[in-house]
Biopython code that builds the backbone (N, CA, C, O; Angstrom):
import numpy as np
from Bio.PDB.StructureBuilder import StructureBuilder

atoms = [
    (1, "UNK", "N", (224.522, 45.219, -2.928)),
    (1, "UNK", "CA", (225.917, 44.879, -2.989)),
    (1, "UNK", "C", (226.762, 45.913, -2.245)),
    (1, "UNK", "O", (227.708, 45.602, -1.521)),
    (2, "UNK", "N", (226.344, 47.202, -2.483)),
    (2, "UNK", "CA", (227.168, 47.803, -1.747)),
    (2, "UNK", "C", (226.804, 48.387, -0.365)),
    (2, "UNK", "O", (227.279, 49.465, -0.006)),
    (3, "UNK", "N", (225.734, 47.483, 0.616)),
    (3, "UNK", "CA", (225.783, 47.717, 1.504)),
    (3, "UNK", "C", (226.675, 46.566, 2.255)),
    (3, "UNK", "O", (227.268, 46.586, 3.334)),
    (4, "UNK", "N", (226.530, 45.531, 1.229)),
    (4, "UNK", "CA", (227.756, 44.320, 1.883)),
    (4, "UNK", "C", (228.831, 44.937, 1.788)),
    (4, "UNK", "O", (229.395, 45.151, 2.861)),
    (5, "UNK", "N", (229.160, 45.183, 1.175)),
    (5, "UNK", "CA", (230.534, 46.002, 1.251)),
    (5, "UNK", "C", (231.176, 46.871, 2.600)),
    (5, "UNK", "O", (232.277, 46.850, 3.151)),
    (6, "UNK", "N", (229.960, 47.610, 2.826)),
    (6, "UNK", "CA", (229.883, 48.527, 3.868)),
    (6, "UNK", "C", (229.968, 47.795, 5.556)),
    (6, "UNK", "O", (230.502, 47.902, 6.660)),
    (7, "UNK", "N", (229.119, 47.107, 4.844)),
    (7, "UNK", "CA", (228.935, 45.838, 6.185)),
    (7, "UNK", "C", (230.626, 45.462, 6.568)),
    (7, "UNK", "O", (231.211, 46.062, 7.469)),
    (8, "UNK", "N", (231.350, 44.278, 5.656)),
    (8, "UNK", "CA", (232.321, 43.484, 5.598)),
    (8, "UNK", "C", (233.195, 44.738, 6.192)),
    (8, "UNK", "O", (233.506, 44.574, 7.372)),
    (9, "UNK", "N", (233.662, 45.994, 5.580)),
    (9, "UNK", "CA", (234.587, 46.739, 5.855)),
    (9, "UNK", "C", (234.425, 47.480, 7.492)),
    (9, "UNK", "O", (235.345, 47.703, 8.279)),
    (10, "UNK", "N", (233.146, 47.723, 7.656)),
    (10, "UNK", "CA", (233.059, 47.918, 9.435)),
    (10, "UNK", "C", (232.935, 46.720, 10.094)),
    (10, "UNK", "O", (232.723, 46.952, 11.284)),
    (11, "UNK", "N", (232.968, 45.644, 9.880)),
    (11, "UNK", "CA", (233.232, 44.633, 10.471)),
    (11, "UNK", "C", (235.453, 44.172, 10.567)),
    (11, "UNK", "O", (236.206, 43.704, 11.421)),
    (12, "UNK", "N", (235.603, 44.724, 9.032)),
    (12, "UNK", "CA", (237.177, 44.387, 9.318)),
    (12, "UNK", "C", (237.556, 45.834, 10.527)),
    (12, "UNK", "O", (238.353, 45.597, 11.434)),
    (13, "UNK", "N", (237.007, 47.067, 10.436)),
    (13, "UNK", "CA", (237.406, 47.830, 11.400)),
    (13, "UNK", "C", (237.490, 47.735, 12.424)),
    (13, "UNK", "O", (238.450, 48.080, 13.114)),
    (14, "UNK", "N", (236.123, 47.055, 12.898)),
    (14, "UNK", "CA", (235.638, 46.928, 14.760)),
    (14, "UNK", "C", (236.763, 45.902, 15.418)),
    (14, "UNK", "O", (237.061, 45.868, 16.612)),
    (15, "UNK", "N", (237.416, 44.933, 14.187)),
    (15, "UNK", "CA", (238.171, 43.411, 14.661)),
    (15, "UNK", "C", (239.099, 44.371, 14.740)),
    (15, "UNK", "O", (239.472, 44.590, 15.892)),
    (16, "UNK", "N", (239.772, 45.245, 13.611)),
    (16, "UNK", "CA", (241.200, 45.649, 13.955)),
    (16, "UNK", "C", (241.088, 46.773, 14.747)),
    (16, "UNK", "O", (242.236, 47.191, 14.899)),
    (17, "UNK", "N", (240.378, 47.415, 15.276)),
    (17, "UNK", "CA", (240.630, 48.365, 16.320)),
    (17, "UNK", "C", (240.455, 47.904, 17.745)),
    (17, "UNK", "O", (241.003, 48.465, 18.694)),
    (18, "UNK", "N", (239.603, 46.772, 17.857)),
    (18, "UNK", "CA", (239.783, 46.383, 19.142)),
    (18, "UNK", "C", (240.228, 45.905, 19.858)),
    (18, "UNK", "O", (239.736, 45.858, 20.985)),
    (19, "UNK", "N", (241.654, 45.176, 19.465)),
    (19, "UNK", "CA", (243.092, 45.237, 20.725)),
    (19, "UNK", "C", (243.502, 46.744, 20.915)),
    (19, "UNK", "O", (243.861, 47.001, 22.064)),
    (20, "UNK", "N", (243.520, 47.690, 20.113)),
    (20, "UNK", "CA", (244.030, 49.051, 20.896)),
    (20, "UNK", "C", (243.100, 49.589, 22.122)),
    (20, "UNK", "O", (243.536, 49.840, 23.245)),
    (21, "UNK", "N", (241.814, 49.715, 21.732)),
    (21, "UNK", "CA", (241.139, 50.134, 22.431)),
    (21, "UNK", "C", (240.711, 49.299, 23.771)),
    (21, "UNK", "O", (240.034, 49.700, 24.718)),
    (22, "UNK", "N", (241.430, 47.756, 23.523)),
    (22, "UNK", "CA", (240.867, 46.901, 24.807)),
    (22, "UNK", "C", (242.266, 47.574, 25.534)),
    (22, "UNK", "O", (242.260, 48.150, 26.622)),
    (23, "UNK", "N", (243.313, 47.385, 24.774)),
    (23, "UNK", "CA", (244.785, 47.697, 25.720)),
    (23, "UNK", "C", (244.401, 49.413, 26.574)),
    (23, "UNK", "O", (244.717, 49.651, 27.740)),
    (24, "UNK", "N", (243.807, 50.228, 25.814)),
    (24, "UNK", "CA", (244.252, 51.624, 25.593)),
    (24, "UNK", "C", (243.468, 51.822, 27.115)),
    (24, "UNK", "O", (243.826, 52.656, 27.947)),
    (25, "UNK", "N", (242.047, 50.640, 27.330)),
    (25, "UNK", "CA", (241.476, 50.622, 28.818)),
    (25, "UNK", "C", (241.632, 50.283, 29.814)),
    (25, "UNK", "O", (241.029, 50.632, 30.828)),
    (26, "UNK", "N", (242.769, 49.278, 29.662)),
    (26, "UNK", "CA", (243.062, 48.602, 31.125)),
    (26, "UNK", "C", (244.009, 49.513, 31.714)),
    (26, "UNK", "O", (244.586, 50.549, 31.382)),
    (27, "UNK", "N", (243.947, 48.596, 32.906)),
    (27, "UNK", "CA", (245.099, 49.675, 34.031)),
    (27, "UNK", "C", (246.120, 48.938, 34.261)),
    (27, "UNK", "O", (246.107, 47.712, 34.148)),
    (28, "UNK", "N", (247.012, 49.556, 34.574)),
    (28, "UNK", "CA", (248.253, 49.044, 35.087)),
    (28, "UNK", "C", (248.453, 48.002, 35.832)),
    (28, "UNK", "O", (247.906, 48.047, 36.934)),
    (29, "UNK", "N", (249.082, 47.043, 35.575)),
    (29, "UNK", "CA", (248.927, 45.897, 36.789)),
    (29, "UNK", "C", (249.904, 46.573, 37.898)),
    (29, "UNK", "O", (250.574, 47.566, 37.613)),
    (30, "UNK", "N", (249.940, 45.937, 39.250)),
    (30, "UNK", "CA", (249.531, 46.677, 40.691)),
    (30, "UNK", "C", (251.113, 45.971, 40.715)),
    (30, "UNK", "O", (251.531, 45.003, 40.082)),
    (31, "UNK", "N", (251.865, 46.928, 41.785)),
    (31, "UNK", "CA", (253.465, 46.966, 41.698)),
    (31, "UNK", "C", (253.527, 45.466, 43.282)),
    (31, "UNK", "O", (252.816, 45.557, 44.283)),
    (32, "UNK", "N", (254.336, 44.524, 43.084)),
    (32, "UNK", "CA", (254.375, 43.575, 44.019)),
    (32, "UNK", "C", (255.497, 44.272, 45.347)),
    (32, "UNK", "O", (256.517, 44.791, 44.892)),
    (33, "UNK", "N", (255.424, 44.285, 46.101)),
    (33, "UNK", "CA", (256.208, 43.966, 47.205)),
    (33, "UNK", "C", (256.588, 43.135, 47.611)),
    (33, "UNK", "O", (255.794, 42.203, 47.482)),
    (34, "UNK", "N", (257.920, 42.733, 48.355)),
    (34, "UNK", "CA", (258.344, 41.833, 49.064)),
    (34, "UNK", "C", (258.013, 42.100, 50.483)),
    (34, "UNK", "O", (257.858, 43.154, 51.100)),
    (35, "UNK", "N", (257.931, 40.573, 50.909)),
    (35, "UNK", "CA", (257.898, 40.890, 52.256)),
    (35, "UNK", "C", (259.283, 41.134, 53.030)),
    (35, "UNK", "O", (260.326, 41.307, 52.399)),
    (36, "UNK", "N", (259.229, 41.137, 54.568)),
    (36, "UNK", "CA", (260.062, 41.641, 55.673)),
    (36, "UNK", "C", (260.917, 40.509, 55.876)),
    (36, "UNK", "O", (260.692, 39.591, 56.664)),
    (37, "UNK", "N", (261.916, 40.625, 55.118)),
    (37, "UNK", "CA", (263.052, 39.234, 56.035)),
    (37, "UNK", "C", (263.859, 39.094, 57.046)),
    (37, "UNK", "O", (264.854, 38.373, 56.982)),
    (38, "UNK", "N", (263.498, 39.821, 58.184)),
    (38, "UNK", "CA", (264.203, 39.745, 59.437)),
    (38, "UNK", "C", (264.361, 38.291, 59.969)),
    (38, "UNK", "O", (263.409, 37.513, 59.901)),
    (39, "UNK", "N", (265.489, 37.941, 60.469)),
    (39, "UNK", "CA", (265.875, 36.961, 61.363)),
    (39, "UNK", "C", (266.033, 35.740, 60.059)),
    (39, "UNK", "O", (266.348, 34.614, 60.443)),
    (40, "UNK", "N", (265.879, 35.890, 58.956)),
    (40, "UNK", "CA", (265.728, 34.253, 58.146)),
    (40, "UNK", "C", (267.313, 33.732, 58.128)),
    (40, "UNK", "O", (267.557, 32.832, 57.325)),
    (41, "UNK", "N", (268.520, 34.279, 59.036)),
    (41, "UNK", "CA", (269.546, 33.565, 59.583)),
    (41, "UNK", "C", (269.495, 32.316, 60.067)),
    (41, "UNK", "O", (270.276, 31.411, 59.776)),
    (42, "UNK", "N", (268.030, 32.220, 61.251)),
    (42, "UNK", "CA", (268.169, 31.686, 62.562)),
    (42, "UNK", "C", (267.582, 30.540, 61.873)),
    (42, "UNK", "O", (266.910, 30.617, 60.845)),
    (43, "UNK", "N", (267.894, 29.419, 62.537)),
    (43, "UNK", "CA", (268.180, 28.023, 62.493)),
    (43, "UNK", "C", (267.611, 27.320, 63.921)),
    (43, "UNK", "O", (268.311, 26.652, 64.682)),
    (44, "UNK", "N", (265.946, 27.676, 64.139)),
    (44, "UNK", "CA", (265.243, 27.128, 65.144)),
    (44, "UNK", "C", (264.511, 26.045, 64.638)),
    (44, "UNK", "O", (264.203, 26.007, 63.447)),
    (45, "UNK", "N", (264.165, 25.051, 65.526)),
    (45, "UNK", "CA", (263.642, 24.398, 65.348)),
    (45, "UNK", "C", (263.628, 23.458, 64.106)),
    (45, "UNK", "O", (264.653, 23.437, 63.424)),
    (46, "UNK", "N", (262.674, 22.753, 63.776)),
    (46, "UNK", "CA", (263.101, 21.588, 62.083)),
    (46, "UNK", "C", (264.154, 20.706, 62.149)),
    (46, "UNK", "O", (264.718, 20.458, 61.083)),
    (47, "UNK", "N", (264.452, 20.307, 62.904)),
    (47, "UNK", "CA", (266.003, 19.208, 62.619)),
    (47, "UNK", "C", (264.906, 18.021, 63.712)),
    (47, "UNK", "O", (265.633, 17.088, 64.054)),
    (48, "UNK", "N", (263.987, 17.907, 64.081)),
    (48, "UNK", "CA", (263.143, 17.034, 64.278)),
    (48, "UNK", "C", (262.971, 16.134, 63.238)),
    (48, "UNK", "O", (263.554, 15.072, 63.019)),
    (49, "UNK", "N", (262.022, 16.746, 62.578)),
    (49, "UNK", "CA", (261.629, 15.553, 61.399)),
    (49, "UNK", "C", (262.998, 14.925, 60.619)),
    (49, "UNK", "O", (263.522, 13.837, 60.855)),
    (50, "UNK", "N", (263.392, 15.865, 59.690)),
    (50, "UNK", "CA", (264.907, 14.895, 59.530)),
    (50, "UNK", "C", (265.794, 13.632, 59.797)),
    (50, "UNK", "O", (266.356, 12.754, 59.142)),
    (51, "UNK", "N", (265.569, 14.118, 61.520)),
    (51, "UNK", "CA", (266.802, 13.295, 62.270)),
    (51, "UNK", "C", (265.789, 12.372, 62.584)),
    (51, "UNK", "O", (266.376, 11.452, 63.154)),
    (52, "UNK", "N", (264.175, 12.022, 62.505)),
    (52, "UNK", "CA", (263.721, 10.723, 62.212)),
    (52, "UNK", "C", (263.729, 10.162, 61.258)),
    (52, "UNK", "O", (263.808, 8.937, 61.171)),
    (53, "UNK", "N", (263.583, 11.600, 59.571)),
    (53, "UNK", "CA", (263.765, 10.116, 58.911)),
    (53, "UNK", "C", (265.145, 9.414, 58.493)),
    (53, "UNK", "O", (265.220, 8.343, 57.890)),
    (54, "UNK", "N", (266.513, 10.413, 59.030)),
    (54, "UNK", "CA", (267.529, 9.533, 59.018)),
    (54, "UNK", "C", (267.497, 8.250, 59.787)),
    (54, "UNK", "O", (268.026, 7.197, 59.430)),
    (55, "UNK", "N", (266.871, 8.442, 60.797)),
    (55, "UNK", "CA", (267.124, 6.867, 61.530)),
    (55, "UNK", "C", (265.930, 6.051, 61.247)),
    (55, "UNK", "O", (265.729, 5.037, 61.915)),
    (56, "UNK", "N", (265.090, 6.425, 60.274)),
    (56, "UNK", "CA", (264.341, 5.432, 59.941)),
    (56, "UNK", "C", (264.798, 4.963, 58.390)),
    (56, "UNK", "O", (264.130, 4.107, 57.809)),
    (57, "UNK", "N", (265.661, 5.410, 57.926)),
    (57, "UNK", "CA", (266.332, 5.136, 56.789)),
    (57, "UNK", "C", (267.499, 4.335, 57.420)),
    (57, "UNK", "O", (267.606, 3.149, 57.107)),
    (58, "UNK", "N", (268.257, 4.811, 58.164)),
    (58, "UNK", "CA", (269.194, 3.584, 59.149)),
    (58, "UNK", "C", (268.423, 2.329, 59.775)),
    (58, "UNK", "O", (269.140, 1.363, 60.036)),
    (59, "UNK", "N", (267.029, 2.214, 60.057)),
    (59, "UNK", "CA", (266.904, 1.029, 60.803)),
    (59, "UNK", "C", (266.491, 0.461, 59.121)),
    (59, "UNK", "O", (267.058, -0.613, 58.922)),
    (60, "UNK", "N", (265.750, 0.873, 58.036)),
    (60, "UNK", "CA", (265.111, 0.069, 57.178)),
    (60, "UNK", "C", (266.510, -0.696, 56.601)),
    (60, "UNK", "O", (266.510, -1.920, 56.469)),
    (61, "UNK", "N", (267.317, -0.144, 56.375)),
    (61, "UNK", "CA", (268.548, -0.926, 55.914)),
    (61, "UNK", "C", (269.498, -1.954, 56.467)),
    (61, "UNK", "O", (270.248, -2.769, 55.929)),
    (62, "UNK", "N", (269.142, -1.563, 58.084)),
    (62, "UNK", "CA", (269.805, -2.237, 59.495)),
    (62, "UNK", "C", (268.797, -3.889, 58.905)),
    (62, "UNK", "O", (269.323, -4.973, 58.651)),
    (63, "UNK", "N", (267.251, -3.552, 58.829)),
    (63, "UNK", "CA", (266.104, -4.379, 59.037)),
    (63, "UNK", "C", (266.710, -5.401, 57.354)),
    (63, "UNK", "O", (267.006, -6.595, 57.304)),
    (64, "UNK", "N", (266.714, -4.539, 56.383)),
    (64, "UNK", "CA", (266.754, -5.531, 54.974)),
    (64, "UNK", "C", (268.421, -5.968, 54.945)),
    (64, "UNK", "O", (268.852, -6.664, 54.026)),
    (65, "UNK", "N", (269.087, -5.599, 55.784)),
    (65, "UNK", "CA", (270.446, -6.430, 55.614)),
    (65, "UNK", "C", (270.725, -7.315, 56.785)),
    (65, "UNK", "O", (271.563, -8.216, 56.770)),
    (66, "UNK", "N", (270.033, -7.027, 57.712)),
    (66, "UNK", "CA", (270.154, -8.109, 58.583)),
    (66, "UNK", "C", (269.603, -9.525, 58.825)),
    (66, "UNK", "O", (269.302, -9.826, 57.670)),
    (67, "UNK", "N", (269.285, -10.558, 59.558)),
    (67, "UNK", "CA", (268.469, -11.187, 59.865)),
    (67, "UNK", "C", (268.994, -12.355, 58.353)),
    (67, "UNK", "O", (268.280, -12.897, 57.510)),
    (68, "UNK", "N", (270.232, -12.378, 58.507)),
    (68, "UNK", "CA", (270.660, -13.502, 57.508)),
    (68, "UNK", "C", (269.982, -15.108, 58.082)),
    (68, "UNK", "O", (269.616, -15.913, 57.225)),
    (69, "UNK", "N", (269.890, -15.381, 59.246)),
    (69, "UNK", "CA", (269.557, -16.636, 59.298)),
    (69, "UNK", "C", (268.483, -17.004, 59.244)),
    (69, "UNK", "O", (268.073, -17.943, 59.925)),
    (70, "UNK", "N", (267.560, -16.146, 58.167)),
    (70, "UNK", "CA", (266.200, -17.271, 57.761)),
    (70, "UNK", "C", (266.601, -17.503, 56.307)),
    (70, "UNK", "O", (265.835, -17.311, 55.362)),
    (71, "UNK", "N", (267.997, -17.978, 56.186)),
    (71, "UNK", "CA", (267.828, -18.606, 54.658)),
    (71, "UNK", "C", (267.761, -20.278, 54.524)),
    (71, "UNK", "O", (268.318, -21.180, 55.150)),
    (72, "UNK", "N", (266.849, -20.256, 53.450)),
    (72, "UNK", "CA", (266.463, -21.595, 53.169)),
    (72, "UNK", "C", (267.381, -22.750, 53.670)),
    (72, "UNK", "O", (268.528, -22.770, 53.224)),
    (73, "UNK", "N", (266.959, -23.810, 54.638)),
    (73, "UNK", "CA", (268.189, -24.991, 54.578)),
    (73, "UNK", "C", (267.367, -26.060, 53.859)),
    (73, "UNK", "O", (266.140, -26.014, 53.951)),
    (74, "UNK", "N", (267.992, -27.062, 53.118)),
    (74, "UNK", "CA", (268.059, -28.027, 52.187)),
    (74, "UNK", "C", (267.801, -29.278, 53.168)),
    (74, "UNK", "O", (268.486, -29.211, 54.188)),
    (75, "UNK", "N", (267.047, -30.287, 53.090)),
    (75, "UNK", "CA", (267.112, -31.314, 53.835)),
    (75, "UNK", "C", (268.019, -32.374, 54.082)),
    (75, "UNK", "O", (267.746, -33.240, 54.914)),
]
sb = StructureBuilder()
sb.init_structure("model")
sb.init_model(0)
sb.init_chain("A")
sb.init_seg("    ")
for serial, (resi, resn, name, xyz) in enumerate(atoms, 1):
    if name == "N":
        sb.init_residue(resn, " ", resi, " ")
    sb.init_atom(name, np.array(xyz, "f"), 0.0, 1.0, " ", f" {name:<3s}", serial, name[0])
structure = sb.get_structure()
């Protein structure tokens, strides 16, 4: 009986000491840098894609509102 004892109580020790000792080993997490933002003013290039899909958003609407005369005629 009283080696269960002995048992149970170094077993509650090893559980509660080992978040200090896992923390007490690690290292520091590693400091981030930013990168270099030179020039992120400039406004090259990219107005390509856009300015197609504006006019493909202008023709799909040109296409579903137009073309009124295939409506049904009645005999």
């Amino acid at each position: 009986m009283k080696i269960a004892k002995l048992a149970v109580a170094a077993a509650i020790m090893s559980l509660a000491t080992a978040p200090v000792v896992a923390q007490a080993a690690s290292q520091p997490a590693p400091v981030r840098e930013g990168a270099a933002v030179s020039g992120s003013e400039d406004l090259r290039g990219g107005f390509i894609i856009p300015l197609i899909a504006i006019v493909a958003v202008i023709l799909g609407i040109l296409a579903m509102t137009g073309g009124n005369n295939d409506r049904p005629h009645s005999p």
